[in-house]
GUVEXMI-517500 format. One record per residue (C-alpha): residue in three letters; x, y, z. Coordinates in steps of 0.001 Angstrom, whole numbers, plus 500000, padded with zeros to 6 digits. Example, Ala and Ser with C-alpha at 12.3 -4.5 7.8 and 13.67 -1.06 7.14 Angstrom:
BEGIN
r  px  py  pz
ALA  512300  495500  507800
SER  513670  498940  507140
//
This chain:
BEGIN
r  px  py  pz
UNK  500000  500000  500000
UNK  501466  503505  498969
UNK  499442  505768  501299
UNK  496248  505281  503947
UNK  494559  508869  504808
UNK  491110  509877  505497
UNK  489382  511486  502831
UNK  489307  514908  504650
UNK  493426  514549  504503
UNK  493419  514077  500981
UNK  491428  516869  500378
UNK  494113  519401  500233
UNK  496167  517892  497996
UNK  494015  517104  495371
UNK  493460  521176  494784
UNK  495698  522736  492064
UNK  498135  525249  493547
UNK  499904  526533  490547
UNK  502453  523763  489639
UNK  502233  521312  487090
UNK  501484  517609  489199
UNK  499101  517618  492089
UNK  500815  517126  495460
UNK  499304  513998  495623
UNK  500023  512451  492836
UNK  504001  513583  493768
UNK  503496  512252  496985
UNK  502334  508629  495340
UNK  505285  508824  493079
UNK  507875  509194  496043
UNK  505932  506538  498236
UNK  506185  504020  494599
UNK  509900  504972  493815
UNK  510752  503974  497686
UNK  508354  500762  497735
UNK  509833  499868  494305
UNK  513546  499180  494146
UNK  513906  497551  491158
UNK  511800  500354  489192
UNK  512819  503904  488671
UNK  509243  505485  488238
UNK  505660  504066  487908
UNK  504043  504134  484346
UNK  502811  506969  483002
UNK  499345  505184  483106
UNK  499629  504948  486949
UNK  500591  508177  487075
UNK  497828  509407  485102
UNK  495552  507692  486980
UNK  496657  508813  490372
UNK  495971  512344  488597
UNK  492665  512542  487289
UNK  491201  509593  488564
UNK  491663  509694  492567
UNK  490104  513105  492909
UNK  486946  511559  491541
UNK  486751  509462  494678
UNK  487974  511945  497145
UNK  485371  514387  495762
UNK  482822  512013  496031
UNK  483458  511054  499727
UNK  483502  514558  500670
UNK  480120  515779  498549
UNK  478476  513056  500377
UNK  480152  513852  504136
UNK  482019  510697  504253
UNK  484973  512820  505029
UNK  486141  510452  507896
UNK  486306  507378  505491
UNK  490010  505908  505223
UNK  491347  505868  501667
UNK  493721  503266  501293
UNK  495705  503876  497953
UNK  497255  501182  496078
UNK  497047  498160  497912
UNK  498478  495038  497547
UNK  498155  491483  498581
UNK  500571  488150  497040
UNK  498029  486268  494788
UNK  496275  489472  493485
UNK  497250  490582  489828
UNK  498746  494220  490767
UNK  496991  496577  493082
UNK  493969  497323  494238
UNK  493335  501109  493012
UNK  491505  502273  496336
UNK  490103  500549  498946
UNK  487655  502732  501342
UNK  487320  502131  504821
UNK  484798  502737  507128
UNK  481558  501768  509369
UNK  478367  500520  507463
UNK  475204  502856  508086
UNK  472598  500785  508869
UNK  474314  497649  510508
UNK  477292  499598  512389
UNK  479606  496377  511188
UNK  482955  496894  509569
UNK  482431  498482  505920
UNK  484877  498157  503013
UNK  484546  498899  499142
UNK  487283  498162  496215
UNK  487266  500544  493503
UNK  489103  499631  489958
UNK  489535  502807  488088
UNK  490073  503257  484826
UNK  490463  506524  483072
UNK  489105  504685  479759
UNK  487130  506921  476674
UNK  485598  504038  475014
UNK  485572  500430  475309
UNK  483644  496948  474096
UNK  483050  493652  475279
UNK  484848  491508  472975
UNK  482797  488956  470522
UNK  481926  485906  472272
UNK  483691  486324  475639
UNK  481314  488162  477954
UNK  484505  489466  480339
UNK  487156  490011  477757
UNK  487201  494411  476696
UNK  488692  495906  473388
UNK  489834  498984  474933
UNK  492325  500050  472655
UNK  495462  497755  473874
UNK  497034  495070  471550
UNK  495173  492570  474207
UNK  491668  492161  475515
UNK  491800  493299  479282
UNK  489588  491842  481536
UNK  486180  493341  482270
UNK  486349  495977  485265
UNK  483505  494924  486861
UNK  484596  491361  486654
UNK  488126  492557  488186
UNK  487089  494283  490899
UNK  484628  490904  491855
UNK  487934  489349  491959
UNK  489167  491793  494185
UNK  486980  491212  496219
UNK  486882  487510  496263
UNK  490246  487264  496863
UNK  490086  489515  499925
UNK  486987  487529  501552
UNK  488722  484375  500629
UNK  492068  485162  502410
UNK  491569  487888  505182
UNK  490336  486645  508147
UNK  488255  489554  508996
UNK  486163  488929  505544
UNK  486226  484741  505462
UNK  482621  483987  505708
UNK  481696  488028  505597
UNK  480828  488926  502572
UNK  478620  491630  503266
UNK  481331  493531  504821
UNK  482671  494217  501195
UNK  481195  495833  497962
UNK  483119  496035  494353
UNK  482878  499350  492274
UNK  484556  499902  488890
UNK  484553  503811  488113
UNK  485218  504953  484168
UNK  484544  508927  484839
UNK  485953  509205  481478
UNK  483290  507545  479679
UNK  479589  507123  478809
UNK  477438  505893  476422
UNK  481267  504297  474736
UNK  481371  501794  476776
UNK  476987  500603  476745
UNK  477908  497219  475844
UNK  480188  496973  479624
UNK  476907  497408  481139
UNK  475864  493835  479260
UNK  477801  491703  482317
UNK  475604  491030  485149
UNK  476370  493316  488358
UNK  476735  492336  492162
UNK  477370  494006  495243
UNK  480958  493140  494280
UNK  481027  494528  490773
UNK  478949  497476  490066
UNK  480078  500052  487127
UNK  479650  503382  486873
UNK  480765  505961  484332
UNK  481055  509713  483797
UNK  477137  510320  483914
UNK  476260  508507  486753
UNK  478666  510383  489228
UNK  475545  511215  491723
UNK  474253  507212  491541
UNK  478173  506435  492241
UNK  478185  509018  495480
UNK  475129  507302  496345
UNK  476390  503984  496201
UNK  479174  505088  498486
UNK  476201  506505  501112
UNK  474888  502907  501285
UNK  477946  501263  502213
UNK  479686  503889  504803
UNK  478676  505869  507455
UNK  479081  510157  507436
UNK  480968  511235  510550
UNK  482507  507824  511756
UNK  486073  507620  511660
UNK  487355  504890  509451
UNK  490300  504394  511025
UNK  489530  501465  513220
UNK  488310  499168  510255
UNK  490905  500533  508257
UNK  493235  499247  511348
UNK  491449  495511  511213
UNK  492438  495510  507431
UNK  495769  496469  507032
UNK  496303  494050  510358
UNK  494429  491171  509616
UNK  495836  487587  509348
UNK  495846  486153  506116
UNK  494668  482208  505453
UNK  497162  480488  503159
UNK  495962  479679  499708
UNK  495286  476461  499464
UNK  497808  473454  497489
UNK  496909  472461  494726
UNK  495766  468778  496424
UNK  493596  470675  498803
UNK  492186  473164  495947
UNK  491094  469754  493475
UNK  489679  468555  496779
UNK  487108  471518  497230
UNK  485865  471547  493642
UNK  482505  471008  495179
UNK  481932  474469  496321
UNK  479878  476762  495617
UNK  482273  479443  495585
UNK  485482  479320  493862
UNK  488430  478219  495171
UNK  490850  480725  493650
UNK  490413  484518  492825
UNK  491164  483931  489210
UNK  492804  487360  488113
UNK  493278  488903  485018
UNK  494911  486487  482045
UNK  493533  483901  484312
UNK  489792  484742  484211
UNK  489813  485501  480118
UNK  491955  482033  479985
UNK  488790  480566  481817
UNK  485774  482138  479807
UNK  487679  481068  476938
UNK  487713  477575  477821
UNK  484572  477847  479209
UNK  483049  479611  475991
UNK  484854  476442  473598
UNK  483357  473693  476423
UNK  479922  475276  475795
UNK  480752  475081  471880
UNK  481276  472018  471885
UNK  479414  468625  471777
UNK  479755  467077  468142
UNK  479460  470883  466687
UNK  481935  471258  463605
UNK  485576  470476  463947
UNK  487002  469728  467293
UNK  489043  472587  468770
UNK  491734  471489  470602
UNK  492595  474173  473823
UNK  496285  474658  474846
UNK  496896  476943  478166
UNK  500477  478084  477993
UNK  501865  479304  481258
UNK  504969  479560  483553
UNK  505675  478233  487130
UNK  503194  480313  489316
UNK  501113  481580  486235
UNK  497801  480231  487779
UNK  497329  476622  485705
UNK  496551  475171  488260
UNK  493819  477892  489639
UNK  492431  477633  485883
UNK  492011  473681  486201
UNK  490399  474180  489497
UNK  487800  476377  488562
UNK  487047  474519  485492
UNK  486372  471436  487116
UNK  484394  473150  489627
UNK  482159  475183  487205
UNK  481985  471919  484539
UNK  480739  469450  487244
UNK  478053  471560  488601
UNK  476594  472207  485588
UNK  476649  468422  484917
UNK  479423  467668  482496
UNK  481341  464621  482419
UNK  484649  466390  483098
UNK  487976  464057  483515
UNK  491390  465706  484878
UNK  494244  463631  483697
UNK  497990  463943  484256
UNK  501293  462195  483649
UNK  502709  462213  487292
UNK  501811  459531  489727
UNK  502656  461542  492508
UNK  500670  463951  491757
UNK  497783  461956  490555
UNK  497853  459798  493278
UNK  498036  462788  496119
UNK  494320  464033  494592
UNK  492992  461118  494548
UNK  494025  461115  498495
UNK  492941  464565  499229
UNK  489789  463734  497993
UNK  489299  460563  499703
UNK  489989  462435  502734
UNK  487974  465382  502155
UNK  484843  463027  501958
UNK  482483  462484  505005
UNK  482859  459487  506793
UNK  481036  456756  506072
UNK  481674  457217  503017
UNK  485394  456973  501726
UNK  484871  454030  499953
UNK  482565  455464  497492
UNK  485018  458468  496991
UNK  487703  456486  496581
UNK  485964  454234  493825
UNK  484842  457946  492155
UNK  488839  459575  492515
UNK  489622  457288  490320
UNK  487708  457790  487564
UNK  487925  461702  487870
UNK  491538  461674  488038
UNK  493375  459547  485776
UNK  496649  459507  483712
UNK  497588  460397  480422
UNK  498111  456754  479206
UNK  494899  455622  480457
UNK  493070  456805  477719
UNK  494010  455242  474522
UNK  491554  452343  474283
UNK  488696  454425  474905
UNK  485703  454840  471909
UNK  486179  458354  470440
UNK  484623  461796  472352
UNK  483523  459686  475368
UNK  484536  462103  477542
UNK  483041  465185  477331
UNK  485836  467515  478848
UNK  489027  466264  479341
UNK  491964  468283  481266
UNK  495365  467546  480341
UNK  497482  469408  483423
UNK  501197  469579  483099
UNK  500804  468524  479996
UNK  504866  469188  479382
UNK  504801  465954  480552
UNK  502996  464185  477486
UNK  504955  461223  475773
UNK  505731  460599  472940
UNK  503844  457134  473419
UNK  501353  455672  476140
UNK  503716  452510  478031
UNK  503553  451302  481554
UNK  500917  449151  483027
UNK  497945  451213  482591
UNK  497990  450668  478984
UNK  495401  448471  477585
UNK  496086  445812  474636
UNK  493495  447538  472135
UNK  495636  450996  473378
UNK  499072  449420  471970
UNK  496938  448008  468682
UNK  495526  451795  468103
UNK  499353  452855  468116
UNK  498547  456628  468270
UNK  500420  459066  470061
UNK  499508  459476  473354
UNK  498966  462954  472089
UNK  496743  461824  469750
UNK  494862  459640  472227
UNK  493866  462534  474438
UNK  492811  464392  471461
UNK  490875  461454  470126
UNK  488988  460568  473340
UNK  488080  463965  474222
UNK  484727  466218  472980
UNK  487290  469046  474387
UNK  490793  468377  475025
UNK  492260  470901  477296
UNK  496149  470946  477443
UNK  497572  472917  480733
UNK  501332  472969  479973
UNK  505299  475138  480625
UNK  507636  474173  477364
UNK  510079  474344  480280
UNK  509020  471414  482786
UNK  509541  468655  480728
UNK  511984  466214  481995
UNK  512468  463381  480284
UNK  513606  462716  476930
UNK  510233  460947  475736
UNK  508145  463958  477209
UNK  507149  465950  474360
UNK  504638  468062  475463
UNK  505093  472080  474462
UNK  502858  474313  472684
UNK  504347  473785  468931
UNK  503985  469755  469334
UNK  500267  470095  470607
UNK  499734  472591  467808
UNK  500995  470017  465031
UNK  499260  467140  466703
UNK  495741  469103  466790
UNK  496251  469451  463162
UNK  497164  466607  462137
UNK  494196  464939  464295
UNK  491859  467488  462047
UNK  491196  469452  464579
UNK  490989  473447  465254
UNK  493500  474652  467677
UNK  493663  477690  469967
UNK  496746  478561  472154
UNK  496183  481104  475487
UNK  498866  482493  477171
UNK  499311  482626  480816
UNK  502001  485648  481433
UNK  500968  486505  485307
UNK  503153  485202  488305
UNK  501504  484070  491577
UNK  503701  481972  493107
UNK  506871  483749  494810
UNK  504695  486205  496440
UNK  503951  486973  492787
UNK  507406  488019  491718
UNK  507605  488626  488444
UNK  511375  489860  488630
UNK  512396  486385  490169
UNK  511011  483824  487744
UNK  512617  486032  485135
UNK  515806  486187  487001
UNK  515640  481800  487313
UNK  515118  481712  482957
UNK  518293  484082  482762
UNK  520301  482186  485077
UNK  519645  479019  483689
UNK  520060  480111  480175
UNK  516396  479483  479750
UNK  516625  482452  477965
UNK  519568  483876  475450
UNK  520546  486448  477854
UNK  523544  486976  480929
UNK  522575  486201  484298
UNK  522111  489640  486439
UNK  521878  489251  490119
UNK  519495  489047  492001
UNK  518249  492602  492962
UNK  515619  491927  496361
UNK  512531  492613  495364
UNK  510575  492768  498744
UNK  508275  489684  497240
UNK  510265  486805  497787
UNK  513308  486414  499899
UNK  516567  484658  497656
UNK  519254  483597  500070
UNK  522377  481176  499899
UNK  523796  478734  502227
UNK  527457  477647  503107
UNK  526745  474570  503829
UNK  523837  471419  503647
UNK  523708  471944  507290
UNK  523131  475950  507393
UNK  520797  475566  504699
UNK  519115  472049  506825
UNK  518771  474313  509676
UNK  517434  477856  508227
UNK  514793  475366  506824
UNK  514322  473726  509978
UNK  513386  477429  512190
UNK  510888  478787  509459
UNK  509046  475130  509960
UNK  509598  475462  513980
UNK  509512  479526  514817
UNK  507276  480846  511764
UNK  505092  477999  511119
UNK  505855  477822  507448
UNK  506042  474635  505083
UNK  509796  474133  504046
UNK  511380  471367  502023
UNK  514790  470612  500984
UNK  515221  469257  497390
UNK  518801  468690  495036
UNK  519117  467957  491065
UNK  519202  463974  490921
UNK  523274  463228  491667
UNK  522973  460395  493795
UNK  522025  456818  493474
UNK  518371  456196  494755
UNK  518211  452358  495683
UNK  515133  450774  497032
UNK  515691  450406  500848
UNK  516416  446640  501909
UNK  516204  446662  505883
UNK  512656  448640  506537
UNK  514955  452298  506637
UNK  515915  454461  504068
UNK  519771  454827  502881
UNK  521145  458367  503176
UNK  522369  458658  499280
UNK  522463  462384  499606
UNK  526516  462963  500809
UNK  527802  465829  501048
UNK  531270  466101  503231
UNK  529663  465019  506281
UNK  526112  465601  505591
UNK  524294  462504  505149
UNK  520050  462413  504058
UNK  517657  459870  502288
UNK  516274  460485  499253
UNK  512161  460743  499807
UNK  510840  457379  499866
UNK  510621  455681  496314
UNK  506492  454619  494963
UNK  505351  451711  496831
UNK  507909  451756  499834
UNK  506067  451877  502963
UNK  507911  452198  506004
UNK  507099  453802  509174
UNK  507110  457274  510264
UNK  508497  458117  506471
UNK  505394  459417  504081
UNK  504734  457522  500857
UNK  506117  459446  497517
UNK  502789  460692  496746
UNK  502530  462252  499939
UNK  506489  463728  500603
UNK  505359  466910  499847
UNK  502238  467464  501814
UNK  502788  465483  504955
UNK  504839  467563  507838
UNK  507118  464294  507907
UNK  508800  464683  504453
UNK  511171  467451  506242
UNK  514915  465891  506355
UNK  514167  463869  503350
UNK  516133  465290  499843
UNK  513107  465553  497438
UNK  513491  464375  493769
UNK  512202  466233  490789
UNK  509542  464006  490539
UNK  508376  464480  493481
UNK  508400  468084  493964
UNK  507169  469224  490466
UNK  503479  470184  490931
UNK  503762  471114  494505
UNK  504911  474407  496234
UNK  506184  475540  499590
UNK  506732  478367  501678
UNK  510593  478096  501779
UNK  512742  475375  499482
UNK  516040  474534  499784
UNK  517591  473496  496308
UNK  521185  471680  496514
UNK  522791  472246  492830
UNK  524464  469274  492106
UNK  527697  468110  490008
UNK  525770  468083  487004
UNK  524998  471417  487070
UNK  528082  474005  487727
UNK  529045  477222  487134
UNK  531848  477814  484381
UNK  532833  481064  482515
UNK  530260  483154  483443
UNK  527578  480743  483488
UNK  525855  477318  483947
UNK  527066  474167  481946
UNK  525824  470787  482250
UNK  527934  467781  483264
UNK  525883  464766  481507
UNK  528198  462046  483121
UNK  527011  463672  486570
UNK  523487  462619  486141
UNK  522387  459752  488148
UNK  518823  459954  485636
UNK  519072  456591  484170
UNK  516615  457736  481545
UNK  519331  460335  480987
UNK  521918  458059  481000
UNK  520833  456078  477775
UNK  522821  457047  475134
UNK  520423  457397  472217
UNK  519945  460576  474099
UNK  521810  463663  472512
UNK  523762  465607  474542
UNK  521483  468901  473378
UNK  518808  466995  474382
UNK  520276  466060  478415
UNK  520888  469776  478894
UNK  518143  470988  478509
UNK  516117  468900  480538
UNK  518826  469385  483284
UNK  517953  472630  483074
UNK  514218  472531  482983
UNK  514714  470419  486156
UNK  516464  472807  488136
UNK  513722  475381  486642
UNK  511449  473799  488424
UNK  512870  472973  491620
UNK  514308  476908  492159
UNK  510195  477763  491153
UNK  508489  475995  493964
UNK  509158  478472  496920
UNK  506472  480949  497405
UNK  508233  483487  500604
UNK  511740  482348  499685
UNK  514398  479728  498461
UNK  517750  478533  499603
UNK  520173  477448  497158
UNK  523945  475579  497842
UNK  526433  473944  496074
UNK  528895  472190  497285
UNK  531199  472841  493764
UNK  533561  476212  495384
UNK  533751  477939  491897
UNK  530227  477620  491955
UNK  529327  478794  495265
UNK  531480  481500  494621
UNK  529597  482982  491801
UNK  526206  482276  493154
UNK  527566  484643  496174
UNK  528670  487741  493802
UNK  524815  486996  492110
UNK  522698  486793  495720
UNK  523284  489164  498567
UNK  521457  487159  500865
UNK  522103  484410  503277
UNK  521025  482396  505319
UNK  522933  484085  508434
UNK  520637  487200  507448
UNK  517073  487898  509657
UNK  513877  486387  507807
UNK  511546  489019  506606
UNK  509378  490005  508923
UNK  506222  488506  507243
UNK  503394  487064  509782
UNK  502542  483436  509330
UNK  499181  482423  507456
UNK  496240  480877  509314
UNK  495226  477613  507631
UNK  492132  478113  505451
UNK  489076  476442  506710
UNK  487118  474163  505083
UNK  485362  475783  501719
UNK  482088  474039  502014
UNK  480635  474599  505361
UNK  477367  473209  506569
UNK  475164  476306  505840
UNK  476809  476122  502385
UNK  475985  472775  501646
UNK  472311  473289  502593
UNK  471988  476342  500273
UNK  473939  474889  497244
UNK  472267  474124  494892
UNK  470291  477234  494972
UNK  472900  479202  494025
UNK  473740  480191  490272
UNK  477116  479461  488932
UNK  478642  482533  489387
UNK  480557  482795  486121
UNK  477957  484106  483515
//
C-alpha cells in the first residue's frame, strides 16, 4: 500500500496550487519509487491515473460527508494481479459492522466487450483486458477468501469499477451482470456512484479502526493444489482467478459450451509459467463443469501427483463414506496413458494438466492391449477421446527425453488429428509472492533464455538467500518450519544413486562432506514414520528427506532449499551441464543427445528453484560455483527472515450452511 489517509486529509492535495502535478500524485510517486527498488518510476498510466482519477473518489466522499472514510491507495496482497486502486474504509450505516469497498479505476474513453467472451474488453490495447467489473469481483473475492476479517463476511465488502471518462462508449460493459461486488459506473452517473458510496459507509465515523482491522488482519494460506482439486465442490470458487487467468477461463469455458459434436474439434492449449495460475484455471474449470453436469475428467502424467488428489479427495469426503470416493477419485483423476483404448469423444471435457509431461507414446501398466493396437500418440489419444481436450502445459518442465509436450507439438498434433486449435497464454506470476522479477531472474540464470545472468536485485516479494553449507541451509529450513510455522522442504538435482531400501529404513544417498540424508521414499515403499512418495510433499514428515524432481514438480512451499548438484556448475560466466554427473538413468541412455540432456537438466532445476512461494535457499557444494552464486545473491542464510506474519490455515470451503443452500445458488461465472 502507497498511502492510507482519510478522505478529509486528501482533500488538500488534490486542489491545484499553481504547479504542474498535484501534490498527491508527487506524493504517490515518492511513496512508489521507495516501495519499488527495482523500478525507477511508475508508468505513466499509473501516474495518470493517480491524477485525474483519485480526485473523483475523494470528491465524492467529501460531497456526500464521508469525510472520515480511510482511503487506502494502492494496495496490495501476494496472489492478486497488481493493486487494488483504492480501497475505502469505514463503518456501514445501517448495521454499524465493519464496511469496506474496492474501487478499479480506469480513466478509459471508450471500450467493448469483445465477441463471444462476455469478460474480455477491446479497449484500445494490443490485448483484451479483463472486464472491470469482473476485476474488481475478483478483488473482492480474493480479499473475503484470504483475510480473516472477511472469510465467511461477505457483506462487509462491495466492488465498484469507476470509468469517469466515459459514457454511452462503453453501453455494451453494462451487458455483464452486476453484484454488490462489481457494480460500474461511468462519467454520467457520478451522483448514483456518490450514492452507492452513502449505502455502504457511514458520514461522521472515523474509518480508522476498520481501516486498522484491514491492514492488520491475518491472512489464510491459499490452498495446494491437492487441497484446491479437493474443494471443487463448492459453491464458491476456490481461487480469485485474476486477470489472464479469468479471460483464459471464459475462453475455455466459451469452447466447452461450443462444443458437443458441433463442427471440427478445437483442441485448447493453456500456455503458462511456474506460478502463472494453471493450476487455479484447472480448478475452477472442474468446479464450474461438474456443477453444471458435464462429464469432466482431469488427467495427468505424474503419479505423485495423481495419486496425492485422489488422496485429498478421499479424505475430504464424510465418513462413512470413503469408499465410494475412493471408487469415484479414480475415475475423475486419471493419467495420460489411460486413455488410449477408449471409443472416440467419450469424455466430454478432458483436462490435460502439466501437459509438458505428454509422451511421445502411452507405456507402463495402465495401457490396455486395444491401446498398443491403436498405436497413436499418446497425444493423439487425448485428442481422440476427448469432445474438448484441454492441454495445461510450461515448454520448460519437461523432463524426460520421451516427454514431448510444448505448445508447437500440441499445435501440430491438433492438426494433424483434424482438429481446430487455439493457444492462450498465461504471462501473470503468483507463486513467489507473485514476483515477476524472480522467475525472470531463474530463465536468465539458467540460460532458459539467450541472455547473461544479472543478480538478484531483492525485490521485497520473495526472499533469495544462499547457504554455506547442507547443514546451514538444513537448519534455516528447519526454524521457518519450527519459529514461523511455514512449510519448508529441501530438494537437490538427481546426483545420487536412489536404491530401494532393503532393511525397513531408508539409505542416506544424499553425501555431502559430512552431511548425510535419504532420498524421499521411492512409489510403493512403505515404512514407518516416512510418508509415501505421493505424499512427501504434503505430509509435515517429508522434512529431512532430499526431494526428487519428481516428486516436487506440481507442489509448492513456503521456503525450498535446492542443493545444485555436480551436474549442474558454474563455468565462465555461466551454467554448463555435466551429463556424466546425472544419476537419471533415463538420461543416462545414450540414444539421448547431449542437446537433448541439457536441457532437461535445466528445465529440472527450473522447476525445483520455482516451487518456493516466501523464499528459496540454494547451495552447492562445487567452490567455483558457490562462489559465483555469492557475487549473484546478497542474501544468506545468516541474514534475519523478513518480517512477514505466518498464514492461518484456510478452513474448510464448504461449510454446513453452504451445503444446505447449494444448489440454489447460480454458477457465478455468467
Amino acid at each position: 500500500m502507497l498511502l492510507r489517509k482519510s478522505a478529509a486529509e486528501l482533500r488538500p492535495l488534490i486542489v491545484p496550487v499553481g504547479q504542474d502535478t498535484l501534490p498527491l500524485t508527487q506524493r504517490l510517486i515518492n511513496e512508489y519509487v521507495q516501495s519499488h527498488p527495482r523500478k525507477k518510476q511508475p508508468g505513466s498510466g499509473l501516474i495518470a491515473s493517480w491524477e485525474h482519477s483519485l480526485p473523483e473518489v475523494v470528491e465524492a466522499l467529501t460531497s456526500r460527508g464521508l469525510d472520515d472514510v480511510e482511503v487506502l491507495i494502492e494496495y496490495s496482497t501476494p496472489g492478486m494481479a497488481g493493486e487494488a486502486d483504492v480501497i475505502l474504509a469505514g463503518q456501514h450505516p445501517t448495521t454499524g459492522d465493519l464496511s469496506y469497498v474496492v474501487i478499479e479505476l480506469k480513466q478509459w474513453h471508450k471500450a467493448e466487450v469483445s465477441p463471444g467472451n462476455p469478460i474480455a474488453v477491446d479497449a484500445g490495447y494490443d490485448k483484451p483486458k479483463l472486464h472491470p467489473v469482473r476485476q474488481v469481483q475478483r478483488y473482492c473475492e480474493y480479499l473475503i477468501q484470504r483475510l480473516v476479517p472477511l472469510h465467511g463476511k461477505r457483506d462487509r465488502i462491495a466492488g465498484v469499477a469507476l470509468l469517469h471518462n466515459a459514457s454511452h462508449e462503453v453501453s455494451s460493459l453494462f451487458d455483464l451482470k452486476r453484484s454488490t461486488h462489481g457494480q460500474l459506473y461511468t462519467r454520467d452517473q457520478r451522483e448514483d456512484f456518490r450514492r452507492f458510496l452513502s449505502t455502504r459507509l457511514a458520514s461522521g465515523v472515523s474509518g480508522a479502526q476498520a481501516a486498522d482491522v484491514f491492514c492488520q488482519a491475518q491472512q489464510y494460506e491459499a490452498p495446494s493444489s491437492s487441497e484446491a482439486f479437493s474443494r471443487v465442490g463448492s459453491p464458491h470458487p476456490v481461487f480469485a482467478l485474476q486477470k489472464e487467468q479469468e479471460i483464459a477461463f471464459q475462453e475455455v469455458h466459451r469452447e466447452v459450451g461450443a462444443s458437443g459434436g458441433k463442427g471440427r474439434k478445437k483442441v485448447i492449449i493453456v500456455q503458462g509459467g511456474p506460478g502463472s495460475g494453471k493450476t487455479a484455471v484447472a480448478v475452477e474449470l472442474l468446479r464450474t463443469l461438474r456443477q453444471e453436469g458435464r462429464n469432466v475428467v482431469h488427467a495427468s502424467g505424474s503419479r505423485s501427483f495423481t495419486k496425492n488428489l485422489r488422496d485429498a479427495t478421499v479424505a475430504a469426503a464424510p465418513y462413512g463414506r470413503k469408499g465410494t470416493a475412493e471408487r469415484q477419485s479414480r475415475k475423475d483423476y486419471r493419467y495420460f496413458q489411460q486413455f488410449g483404448h477408449l471409443p472416440e469423444d467419450s469424455v466430454e471435457v478432458l483436462i490435460c494438466d502439466e501437459a509438458h509431461r505428454v509422451r511421445l507414446k502411452s507405456d507402463g501398466r495402465d495401457v490396455k492391449r486395444a491401446a498398443k493396437a491403436r498405436g497413436l500418440c499418446q497425444a493423439d489419444e487425448l485428442i481422440h477421446v476427448a469432445e474438448t481436450p484441454i492441454f495445461l502445459l510450461d515448454d520448460w518442465q519437461s523432463l524426460r527425453p520421451k516427454e514431448v509436450g510444448t505448445v508447437d507439438y500440441l499445435v501440430e498434433r491438433a492438426k494433424a488429428c483434424g482438429c481446430d486449435y487455439e493457444v492462450i497464454e498465461l504471462p501473470g506470476m503468483f507463486r513467489a509472492e507473485g514476483s515477476i522479477a524472480f522467475r525472470e531472474w531463474v530463465t536468465k540464470l539458467l540460460s532458459l533464455k539467450a541472455t547473461t545472468a544479472p543478480a538478484w536485485v531483492p525485490d521485497g516479494l520473495i526472499d533469495v538467500r544462499l547457504a554455506e553449507s547442507p547443514e546451514e541451509m538444513e537448519t534455516f529450513l528447519e526454524r521457518r518450519i519450527r519459529e514461523d510455522d511455514l512449510q519448508a522442504r529441501m530438494t537437490a538435482g538427481f546426483c545420487w544413486e536412489w536404491k530401494t531400501p532393503p532393511n525397513g529404513e531408508l539409505l542416506l544417498e544424499v553425501q555431502i562432506k559430512d552431511w548425510h540424508r535419504p532420498w524421499n521414499a521411492k512409489e510403493g515403499v512403505s515404512l514407518d514414520d516416512v510418508p509415501e512418495t505421493s505424499q512427501w510433499a504434503t505430509d509435515p514428515r517429508g522434512f529431512g528427506q532430499v526431494g526428487c524432481i519428481f516428486t516436487a514438480q506440481n507442489f509448492e512451499f513456503d521456503w525450498t532449499g535446492v542443493i545444485l548438484g555436480p551436474d549442474l556448475l558454474w563455468r565462465n560466466g555461466q551454467f554448463v551441464v555435466d551429463r556424466a554427473k546425472t544419476r537419471d538413468s533415463k538420461l543416462q541412455e545414450k540414444w539421448v543427445s547431449d542437446e537433448r540432456v541439457d536441457q532437461l537438466v535445466r528445465h529440472a532445476y527450473h522447476v525445483l528453484l520455482t516451487r518456493g512461494r516466501r523464499g528459496v535457499v540454494l547451495y552447492s557444494e562445487d567452490t567455483i560455483t558457490r562462489n559465483a552464486l555469492r557475487e549473484l545473491i546478497s542474501g544468506t542464510v545468516a541474514d534475519s527472515p523478513l518480517a512477514k506474519p505466518p498464514r492461518k490455515k484456510l478452513p474448510p470451503v464448504i461449510t454446513p450452511a453452504e451445503k444446505a443452500v447449494a444448489q440454489q445458488l447460480a454458477i457465478e461465472f455468467e
